[in-house]
PDB file as gemmi writes it, atoms N, CA and C in Angstrom:
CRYST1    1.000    1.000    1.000  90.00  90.00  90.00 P 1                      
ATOM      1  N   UNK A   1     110.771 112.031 104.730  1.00  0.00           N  
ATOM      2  CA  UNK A   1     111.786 111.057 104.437  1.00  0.00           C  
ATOM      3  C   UNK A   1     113.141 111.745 104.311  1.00  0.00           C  
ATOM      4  N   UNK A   2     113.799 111.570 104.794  1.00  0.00           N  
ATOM      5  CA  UNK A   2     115.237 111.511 104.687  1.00  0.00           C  
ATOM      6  C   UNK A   2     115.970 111.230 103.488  1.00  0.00           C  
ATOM      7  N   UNK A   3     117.035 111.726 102.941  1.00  0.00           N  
ATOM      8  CA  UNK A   3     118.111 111.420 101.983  1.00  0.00           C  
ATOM      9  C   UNK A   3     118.723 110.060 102.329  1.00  0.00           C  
ATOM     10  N   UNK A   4     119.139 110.018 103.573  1.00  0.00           N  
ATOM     11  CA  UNK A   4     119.744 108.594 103.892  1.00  0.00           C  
ATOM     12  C   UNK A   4     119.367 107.413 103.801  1.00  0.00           C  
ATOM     13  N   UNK A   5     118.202 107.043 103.273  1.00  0.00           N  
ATOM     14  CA  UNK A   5     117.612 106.070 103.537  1.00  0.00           C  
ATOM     15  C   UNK A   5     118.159 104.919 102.732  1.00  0.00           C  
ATOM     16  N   UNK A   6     117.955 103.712 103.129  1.00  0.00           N  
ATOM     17  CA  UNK A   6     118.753 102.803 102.045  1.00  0.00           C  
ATOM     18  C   UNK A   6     118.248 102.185 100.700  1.00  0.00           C  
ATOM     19  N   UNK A   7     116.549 102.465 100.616  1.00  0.00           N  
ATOM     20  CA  UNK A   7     116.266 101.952  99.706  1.00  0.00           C  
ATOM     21  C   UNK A   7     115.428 103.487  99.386  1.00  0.00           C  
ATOM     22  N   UNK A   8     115.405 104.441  98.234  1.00  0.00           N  
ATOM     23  CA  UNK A   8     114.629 105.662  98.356  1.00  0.00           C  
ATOM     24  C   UNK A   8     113.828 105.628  97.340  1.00  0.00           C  
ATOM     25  N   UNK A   9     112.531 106.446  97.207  1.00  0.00           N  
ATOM     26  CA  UNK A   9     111.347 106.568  96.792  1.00  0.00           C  
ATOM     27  C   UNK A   9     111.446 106.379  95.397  1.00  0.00           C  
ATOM     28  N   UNK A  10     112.229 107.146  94.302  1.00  0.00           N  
ATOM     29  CA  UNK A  10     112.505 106.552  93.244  1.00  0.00           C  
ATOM     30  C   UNK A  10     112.770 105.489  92.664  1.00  0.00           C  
ATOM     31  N   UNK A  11     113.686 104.851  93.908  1.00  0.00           N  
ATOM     32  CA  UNK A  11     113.978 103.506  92.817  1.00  0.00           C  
ATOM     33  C   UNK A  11     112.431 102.271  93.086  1.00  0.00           C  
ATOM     34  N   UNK A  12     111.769 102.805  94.577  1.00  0.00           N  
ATOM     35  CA  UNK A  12     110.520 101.803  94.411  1.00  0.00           C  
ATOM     36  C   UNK A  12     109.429 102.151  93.641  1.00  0.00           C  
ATOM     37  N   UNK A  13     110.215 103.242  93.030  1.00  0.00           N  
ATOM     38  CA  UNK A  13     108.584 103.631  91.941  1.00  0.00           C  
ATOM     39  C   UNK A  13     109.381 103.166  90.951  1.00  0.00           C  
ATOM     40  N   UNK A  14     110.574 103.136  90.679  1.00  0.00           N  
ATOM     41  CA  UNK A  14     110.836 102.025  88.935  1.00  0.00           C  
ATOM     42  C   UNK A  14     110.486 100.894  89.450  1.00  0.00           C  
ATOM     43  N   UNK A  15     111.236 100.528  89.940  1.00  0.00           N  
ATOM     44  CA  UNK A  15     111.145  98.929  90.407  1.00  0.00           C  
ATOM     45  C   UNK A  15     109.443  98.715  90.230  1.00  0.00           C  
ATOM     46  N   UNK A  16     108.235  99.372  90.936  1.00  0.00           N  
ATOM     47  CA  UNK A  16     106.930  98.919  90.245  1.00  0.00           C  
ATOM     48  C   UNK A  16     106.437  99.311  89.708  1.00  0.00           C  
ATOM     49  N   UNK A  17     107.194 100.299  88.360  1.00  0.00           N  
ATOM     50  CA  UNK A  17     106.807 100.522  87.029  1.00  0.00           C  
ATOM     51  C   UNK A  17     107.354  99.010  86.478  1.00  0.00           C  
ATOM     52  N   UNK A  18     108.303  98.696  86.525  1.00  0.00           N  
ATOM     53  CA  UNK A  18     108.717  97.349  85.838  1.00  0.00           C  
ATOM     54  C   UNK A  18     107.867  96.181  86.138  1.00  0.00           C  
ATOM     55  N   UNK A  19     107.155  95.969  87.285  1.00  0.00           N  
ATOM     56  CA  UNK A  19     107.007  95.124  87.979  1.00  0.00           C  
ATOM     57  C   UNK A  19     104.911  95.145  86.843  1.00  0.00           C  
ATOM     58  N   UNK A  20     104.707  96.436  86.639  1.00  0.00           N  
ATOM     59  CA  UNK A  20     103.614  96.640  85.562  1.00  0.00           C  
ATOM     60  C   UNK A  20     104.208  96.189  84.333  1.00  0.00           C  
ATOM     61  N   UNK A  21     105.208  96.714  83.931  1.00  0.00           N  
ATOM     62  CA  UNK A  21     105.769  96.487  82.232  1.00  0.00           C  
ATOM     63  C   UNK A  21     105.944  94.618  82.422  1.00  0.00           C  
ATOM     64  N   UNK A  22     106.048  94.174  83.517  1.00  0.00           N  
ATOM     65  CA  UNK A  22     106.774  92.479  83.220  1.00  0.00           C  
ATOM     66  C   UNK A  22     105.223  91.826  83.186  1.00  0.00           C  
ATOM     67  N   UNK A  23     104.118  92.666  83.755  1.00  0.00           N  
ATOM     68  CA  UNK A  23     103.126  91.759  83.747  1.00  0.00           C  
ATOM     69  C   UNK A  23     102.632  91.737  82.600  1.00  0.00           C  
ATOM     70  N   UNK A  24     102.492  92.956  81.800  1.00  0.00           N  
ATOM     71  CA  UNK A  24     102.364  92.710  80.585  1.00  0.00           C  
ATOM     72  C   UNK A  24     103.216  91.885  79.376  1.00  0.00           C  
ATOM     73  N   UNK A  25     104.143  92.131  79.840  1.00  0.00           N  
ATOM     74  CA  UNK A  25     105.270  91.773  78.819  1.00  0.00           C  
ATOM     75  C   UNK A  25     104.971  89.524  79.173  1.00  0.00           C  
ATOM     76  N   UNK A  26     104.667  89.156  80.657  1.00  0.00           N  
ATOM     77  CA  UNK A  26     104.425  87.644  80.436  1.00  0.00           C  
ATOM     78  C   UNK A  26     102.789  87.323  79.638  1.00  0.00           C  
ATOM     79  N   UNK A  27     102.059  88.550  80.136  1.00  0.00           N  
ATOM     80  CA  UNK A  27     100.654  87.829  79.257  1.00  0.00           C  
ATOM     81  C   UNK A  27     100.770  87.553  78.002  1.00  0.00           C  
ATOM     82  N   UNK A  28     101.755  88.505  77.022  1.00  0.00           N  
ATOM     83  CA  UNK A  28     101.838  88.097  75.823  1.00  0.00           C  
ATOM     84  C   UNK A  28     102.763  87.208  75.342  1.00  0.00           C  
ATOM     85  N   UNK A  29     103.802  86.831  76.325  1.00  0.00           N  
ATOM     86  CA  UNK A  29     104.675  85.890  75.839  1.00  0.00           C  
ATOM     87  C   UNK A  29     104.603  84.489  76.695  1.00  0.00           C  
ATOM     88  N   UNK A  30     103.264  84.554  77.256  1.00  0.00           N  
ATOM     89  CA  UNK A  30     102.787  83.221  77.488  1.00  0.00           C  
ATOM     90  C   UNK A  30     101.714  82.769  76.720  1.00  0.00           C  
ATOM     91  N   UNK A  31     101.273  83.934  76.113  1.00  0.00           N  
ATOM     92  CA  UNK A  31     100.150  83.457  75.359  1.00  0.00           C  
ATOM     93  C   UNK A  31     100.401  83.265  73.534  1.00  0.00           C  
ATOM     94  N   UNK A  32     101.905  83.853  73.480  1.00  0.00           N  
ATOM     95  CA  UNK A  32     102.254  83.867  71.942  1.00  0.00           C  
ATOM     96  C   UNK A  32     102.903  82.529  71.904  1.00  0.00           C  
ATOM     97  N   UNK A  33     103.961  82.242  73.227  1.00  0.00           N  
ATOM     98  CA  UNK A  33     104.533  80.524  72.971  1.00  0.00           C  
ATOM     99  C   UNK A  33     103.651  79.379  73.309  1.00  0.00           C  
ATOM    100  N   UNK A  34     102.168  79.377  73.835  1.00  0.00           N  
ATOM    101  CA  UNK A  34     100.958  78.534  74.316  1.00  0.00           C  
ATOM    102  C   UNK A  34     100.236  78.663  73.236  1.00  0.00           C  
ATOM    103  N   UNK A  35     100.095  79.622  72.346  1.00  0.00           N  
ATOM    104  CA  UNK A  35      98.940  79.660  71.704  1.00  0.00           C  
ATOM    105  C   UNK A  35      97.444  79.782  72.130  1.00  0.00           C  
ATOM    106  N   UNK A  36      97.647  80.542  73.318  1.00  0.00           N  
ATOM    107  CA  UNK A  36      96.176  80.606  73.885  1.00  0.00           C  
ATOM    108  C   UNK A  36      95.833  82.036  74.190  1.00  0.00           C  
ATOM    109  N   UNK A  37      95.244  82.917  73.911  1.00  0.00           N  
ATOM    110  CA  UNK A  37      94.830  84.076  74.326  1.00  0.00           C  
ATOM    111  C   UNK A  37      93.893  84.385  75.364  1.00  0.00           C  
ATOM    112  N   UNK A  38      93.071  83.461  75.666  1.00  0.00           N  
ATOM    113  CA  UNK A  38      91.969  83.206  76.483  1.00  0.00           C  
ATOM    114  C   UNK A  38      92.276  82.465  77.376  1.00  0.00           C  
ATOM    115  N   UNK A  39      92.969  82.580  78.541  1.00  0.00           N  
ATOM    116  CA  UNK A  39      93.313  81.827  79.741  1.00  0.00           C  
ATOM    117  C   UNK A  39      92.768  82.592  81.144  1.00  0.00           C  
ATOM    118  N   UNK A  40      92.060  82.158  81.631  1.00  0.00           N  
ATOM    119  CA  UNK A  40      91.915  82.824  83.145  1.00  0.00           C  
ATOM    120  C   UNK A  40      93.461  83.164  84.233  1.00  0.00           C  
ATOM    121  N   UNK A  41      93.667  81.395  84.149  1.00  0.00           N  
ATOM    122  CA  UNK A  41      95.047  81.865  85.224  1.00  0.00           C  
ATOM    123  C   UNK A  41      96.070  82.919  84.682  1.00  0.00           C  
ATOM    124  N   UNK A  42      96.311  82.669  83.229  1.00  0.00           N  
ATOM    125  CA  UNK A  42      97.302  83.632  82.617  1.00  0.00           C  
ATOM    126  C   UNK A  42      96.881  85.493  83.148  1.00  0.00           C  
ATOM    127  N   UNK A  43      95.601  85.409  82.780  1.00  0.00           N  
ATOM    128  CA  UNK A  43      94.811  86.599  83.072  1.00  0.00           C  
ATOM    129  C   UNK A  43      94.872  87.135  84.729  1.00  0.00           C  
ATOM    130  N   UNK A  44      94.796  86.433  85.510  1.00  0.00           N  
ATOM    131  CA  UNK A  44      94.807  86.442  87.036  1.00  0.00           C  
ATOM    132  C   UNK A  44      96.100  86.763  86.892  1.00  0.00           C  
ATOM    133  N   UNK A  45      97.484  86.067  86.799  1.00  0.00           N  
ATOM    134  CA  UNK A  45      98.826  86.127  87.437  1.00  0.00           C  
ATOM    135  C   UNK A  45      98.980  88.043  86.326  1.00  0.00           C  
ATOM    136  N   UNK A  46      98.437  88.433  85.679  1.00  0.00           N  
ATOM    137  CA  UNK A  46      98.389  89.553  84.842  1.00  0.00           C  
ATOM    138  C   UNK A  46      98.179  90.790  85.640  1.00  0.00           C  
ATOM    139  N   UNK A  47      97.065  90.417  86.341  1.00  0.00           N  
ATOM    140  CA  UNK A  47      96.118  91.532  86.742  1.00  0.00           C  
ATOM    141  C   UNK A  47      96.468  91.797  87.964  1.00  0.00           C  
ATOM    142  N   UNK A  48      96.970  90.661  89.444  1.00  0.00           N  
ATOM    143  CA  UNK A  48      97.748  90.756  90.005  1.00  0.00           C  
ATOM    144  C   UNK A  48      99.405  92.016  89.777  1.00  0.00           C  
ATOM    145  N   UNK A  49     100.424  91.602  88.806  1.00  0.00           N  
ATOM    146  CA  UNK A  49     101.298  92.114  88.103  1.00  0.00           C  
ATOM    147  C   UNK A  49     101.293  93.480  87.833  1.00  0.00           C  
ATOM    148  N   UNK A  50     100.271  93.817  87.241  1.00  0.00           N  
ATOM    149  CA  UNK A  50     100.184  95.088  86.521  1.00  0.00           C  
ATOM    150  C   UNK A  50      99.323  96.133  87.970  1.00  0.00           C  
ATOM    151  N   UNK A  51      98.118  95.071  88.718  1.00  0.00           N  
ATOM    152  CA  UNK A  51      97.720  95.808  89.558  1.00  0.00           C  
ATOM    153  C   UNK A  51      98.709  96.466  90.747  1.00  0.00           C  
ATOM    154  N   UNK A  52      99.565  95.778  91.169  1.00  0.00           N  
ATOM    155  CA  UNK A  52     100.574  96.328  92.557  1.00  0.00           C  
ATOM    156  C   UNK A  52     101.262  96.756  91.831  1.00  0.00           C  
ATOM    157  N   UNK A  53     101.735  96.700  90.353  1.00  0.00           N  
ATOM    158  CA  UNK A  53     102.438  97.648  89.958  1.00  0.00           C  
ATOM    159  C   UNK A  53     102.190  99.112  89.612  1.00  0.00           C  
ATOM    160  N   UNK A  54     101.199  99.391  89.227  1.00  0.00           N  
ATOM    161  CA  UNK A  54     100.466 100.445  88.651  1.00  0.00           C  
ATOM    162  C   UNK A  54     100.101 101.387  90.223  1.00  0.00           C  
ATOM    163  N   UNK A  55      99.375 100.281  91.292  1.00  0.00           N  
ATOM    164  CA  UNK A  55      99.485 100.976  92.444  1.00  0.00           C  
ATOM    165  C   UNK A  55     100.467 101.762  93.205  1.00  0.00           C  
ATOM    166  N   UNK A  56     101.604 100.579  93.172  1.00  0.00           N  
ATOM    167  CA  UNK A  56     102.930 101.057  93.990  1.00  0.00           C  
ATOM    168  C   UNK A  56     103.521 101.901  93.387  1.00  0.00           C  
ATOM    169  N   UNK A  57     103.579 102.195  91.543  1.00  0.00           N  
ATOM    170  CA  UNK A  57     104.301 103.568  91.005  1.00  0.00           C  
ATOM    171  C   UNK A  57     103.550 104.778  91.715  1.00  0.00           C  
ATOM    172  N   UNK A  58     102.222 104.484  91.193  1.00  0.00           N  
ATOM    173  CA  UNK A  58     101.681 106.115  91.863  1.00  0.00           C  
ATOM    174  C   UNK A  58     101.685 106.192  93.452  1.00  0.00           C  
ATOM    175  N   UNK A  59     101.835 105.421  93.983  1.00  0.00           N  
ATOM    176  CA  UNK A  59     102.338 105.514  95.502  1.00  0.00           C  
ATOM    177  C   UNK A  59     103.422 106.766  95.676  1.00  0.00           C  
ATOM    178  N   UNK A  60     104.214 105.551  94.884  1.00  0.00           N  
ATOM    179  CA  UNK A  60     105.826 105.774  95.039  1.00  0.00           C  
ATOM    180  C   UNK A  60     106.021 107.384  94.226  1.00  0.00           C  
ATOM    181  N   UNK A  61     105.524 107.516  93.489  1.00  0.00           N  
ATOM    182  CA  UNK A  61     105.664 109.090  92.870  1.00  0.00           C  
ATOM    183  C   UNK A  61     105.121 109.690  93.092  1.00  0.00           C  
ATOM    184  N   UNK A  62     104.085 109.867  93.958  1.00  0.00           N  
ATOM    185  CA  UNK A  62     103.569 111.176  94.614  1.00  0.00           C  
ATOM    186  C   UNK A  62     104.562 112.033  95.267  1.00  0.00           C  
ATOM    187  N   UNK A  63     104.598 113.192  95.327  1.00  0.00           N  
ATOM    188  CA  UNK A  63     105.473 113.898  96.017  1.00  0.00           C  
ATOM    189  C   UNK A  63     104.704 114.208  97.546  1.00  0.00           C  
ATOM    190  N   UNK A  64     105.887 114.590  98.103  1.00  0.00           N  
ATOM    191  CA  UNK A  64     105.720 115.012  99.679  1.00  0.00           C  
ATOM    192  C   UNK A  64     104.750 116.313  99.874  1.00  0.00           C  
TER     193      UNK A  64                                                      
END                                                                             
């Protein structure tokens, strides 16, 4: 990879570190303003979230 590039390897490894931190951060603040802890869909849109995120950081931070 090149220096020039327009979007570079660091910022897509924050970008899906955040993209992990937001999935967590909605399971609990859908489940603290619902009052439900036990939701499947909540759980699905979660695991989705945290999964491509957690993937795409260590993607994205591996070195060359």
């Amino acid at each position: 990879m090149t220096e020039n590039e327009f979007i570079k390897k660091e910022h897509l490894s924050m970008l899906y570190g955040l993209l992990a931190a937001l999935g967590v951060a909605f399971y609990f603040s859908w489940s603290f303003v619902h009052g439900t802890w036990f939701d499947v869909g909540v759980y699905t849109v979660t695991v989705v979230m945290v999964g491509f995120g957690l993937i795409g950081f260590m993607l994205y931070s591996l070195e060359d």
